[in-house]
N, C-alpha and C positions, 0 to 999 in steps of 0.2 A: 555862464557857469555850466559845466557837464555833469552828465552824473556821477560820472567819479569822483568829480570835484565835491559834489552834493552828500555825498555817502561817506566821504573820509573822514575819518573823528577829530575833529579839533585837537590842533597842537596845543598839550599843557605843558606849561615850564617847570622845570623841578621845584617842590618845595627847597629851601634852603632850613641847611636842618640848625634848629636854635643852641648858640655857644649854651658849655655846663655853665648853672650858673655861680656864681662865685659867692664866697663866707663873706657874711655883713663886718663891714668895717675894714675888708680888705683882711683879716683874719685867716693866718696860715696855719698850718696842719702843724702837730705838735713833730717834738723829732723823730718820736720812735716810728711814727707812721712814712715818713719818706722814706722811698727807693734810697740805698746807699749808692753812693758814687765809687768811681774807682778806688779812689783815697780810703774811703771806709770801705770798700772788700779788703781792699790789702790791709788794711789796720787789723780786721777780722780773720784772717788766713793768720796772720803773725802770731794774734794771740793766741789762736786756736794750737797754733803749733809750739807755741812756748809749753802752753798747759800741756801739752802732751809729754813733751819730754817732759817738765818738771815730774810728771806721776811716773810715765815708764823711763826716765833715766835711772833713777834708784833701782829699779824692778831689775833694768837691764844688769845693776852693777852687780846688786844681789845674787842672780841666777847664775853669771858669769863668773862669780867668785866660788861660786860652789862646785863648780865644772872642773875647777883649775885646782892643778897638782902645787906640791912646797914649794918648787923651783920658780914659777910663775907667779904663785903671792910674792914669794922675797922679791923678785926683778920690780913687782909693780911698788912694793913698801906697804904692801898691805891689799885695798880692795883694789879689783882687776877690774878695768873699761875693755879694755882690748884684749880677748883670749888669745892663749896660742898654741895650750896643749888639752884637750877637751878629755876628762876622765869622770866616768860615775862613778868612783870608789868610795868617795863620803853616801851617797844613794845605798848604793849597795849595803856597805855595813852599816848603817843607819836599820836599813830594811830589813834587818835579817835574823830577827824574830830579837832583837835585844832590848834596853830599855825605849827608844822610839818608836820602834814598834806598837810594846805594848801601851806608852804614854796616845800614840793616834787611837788604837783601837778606844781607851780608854775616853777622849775626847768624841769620839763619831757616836759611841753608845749613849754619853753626856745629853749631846745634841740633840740625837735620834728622841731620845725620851722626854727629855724637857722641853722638847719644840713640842711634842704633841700634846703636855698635859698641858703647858702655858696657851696654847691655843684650844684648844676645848674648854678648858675654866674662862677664858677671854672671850672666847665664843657667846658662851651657855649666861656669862654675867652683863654683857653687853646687850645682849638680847632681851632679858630682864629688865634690864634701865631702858631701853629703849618701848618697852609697853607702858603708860604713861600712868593706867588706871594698875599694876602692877604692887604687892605688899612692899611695905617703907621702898616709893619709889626714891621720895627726896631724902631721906635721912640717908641711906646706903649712899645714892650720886653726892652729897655733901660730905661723906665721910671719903669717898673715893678720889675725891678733888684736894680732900686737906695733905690726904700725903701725896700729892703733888708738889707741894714746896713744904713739907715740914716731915721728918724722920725721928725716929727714936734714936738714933747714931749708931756707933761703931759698938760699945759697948755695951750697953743693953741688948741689943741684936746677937752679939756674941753670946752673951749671959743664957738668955732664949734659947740658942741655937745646942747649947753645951745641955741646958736644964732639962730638955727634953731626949736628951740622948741621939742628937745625930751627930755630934761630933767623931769622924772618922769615918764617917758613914757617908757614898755618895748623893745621901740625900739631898745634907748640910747642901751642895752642888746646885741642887735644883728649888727645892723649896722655900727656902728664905727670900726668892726675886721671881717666885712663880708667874706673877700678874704685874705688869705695867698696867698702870694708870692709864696713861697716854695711850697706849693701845686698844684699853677697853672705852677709851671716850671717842676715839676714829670709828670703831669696831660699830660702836653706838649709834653714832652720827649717821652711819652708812645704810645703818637699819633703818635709823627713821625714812628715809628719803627714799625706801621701799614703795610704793601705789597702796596706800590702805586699802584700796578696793579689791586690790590681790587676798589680802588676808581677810578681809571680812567673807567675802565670794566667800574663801577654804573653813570659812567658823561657821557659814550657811551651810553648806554642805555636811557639816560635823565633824571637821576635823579639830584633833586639838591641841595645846599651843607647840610637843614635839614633833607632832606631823607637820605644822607650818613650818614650826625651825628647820625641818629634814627635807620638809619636797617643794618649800618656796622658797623661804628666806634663803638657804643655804648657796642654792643654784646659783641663784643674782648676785650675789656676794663674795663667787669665785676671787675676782679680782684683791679686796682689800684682805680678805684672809690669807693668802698669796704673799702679799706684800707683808702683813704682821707676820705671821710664820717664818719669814726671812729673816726681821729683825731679834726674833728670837733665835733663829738659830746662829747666827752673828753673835749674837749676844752669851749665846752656851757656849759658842767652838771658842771665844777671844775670853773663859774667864780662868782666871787664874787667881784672884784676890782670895774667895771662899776657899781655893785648893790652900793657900802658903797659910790660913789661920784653922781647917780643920782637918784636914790629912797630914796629920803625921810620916803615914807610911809612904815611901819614895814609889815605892811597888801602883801605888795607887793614884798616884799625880798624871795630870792630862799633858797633853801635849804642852801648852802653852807656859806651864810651869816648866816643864823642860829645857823648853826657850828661856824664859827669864834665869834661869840658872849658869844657862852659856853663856847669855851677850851681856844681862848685867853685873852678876858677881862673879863672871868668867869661874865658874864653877863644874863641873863634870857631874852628871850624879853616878850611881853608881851605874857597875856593867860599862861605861864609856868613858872612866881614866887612865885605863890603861892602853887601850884601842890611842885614845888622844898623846897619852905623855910618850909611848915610843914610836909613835911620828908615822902609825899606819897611814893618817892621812890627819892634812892641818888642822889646826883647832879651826882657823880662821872659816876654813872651808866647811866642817862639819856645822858650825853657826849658821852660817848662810843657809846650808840644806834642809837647816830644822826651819828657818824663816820661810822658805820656798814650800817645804810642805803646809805648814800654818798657812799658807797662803794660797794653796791649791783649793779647797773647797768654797771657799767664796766666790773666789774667782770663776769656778766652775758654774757655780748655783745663779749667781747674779743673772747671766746674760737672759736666762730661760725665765725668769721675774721681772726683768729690769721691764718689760714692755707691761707688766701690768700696777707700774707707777703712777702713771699719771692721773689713770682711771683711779686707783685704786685709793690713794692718797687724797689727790685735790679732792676728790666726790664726799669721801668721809668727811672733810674738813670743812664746807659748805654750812653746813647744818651742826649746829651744836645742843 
């Protein structure tokens, strides 16, 4: 043997690498964990694309109809899928300081105001419940849970609403549906599952419990307030029930009652029956635009919120 021979390192054979090993009893993986096959993507594509028109086919019909002059409604026999002569004139005079006008302004100031005191009251009471050593922790969260399924009704509520003098008033608006429930038990939820060690650290230090609310709590909790502050403004911009039983005056109804005026009892309020009956522009087409504005703010507002769902929601709901 040489010394080359003597100095070369022995040839080792590859280890062979060991099969995964497999689930006892021969036990396969449930279905939602398999890779889909061709068959299920195209199932998946299909229905994704059903869902979609179902939601923006209406949309599309809606906006299309509102576009379109008399000549075009009559040819289609009512709502338009296929445009063919595109005009803003229902926009235009809709927008042009008359009763729509003043009915959105009257709805955005609705919104504007009752999102923030139903989120600060929602805030300030959840926060509350959620410090455990807190006055009548349990008696308040027991009374906040029962009117989750049980109400005083329509009439008693009314009686209240009248006896205290906000009938007419757009208080009636906001006050009577201040606080969800539901909102302040997420809101709650989201607290607890805050790092106690966060807030004890801020009570060593001497803070007290509005400086925790303002310079910890709060920060962390960007996301679920985010998301309740949406449901409440949803919930301000689409009400119209409190409008049709305490506002009398037409002057002072939101948008939304303007809407149910058109498309349900095909009614004009005032300032727009005469615009309507000598054919400045179609009833059918004015409907639609009042639908398409109603529908512009949400639409708007969602997309800049919608990312902080998942976080914001599931987390709350974790912990009760």
């Amino acid at each position: 043997m040489t010394v080359t021979e003597r100095t070369r390192a022995p040839h080792t054979p590859p280890t062979p690498t060991a099969p995964p090993p497999r689930r006892r009893g021969g036990e396969k993986r449930p279905v939602w964990e398999e890779e889909p096959g061709k068959v299920g993507q195209g199932l998946k594509g299909v229905t994704l694309t059903g869902v979609c028109l179902m939601i923006l086919g209406p949309l599309w019909v809606v906006i299309v109809t509102s576009l379109s002059d008399q000549r075009t409604i009559t040819d289609a026999g009512g709502l338009v899928i296929v445009p063919k002569t595109i005009t803003f004139r229902a926009y235009t005079e809709l927008l042009s300081g008359g009763t729509v006008t003043r009915a959105t302004l009257v709805s955005l100031a609705l919104t504007a105001v009752g999102t923030v005191i139903s989120t600060v009251v929602s805030v300030l009471c959840a926060y509350g419940l959620s410090r455990s050593g807190s006055f009548l922790h349990r008696p308040i969260l027991m009374v906040l849970l029962i009117t989750m399924f049980f109400n005083a009704g329509l009439i008693p509520t009314y009686l209240l609403v009248t006896g205290v003098g906000l009938e007419g008033s757009y208080w009636s608006m906001i006050l009577p549906g201040a606080v969800s429930a539901f909102n302040v038990l997420v809101l709650r939820a989201f607290f607890q599952n805050i790092a106690p060690e966060l807030i004890d650290s801020a009570r060593i230090d001497g803070a007290g419990e509005w400086r925790i609310l303002l310079r910890i709590v709060l920060p962390l909790s960007k996301a679920v307030i985010a998301v309740v502050s949406l449901f409440y403004a949803v919930g301000y911009w689409s009400q119209w029930f409190n409008a049709m039983l305490y506002l009398n005056d037409q002057d002072k109804w939101p948008l939304q009652m303007i809407l149910r005026q058109l498309v349900i009892k095909q009614q004009a309020p005032q300032g727009m029956s005469q615009m309507i009956s000598t054919q400045q522009i179609p009833g059918l087409a004015v409907q639609m635009a009042v639908m398409v504005l109603a529908l512009i703010p949400v639409a708007v507002l969602y997309p800049f919120v919608q990312k902080h769902f998942t976080k914001g929601m599931l987390t709350g709901a974790v912990k009760g």
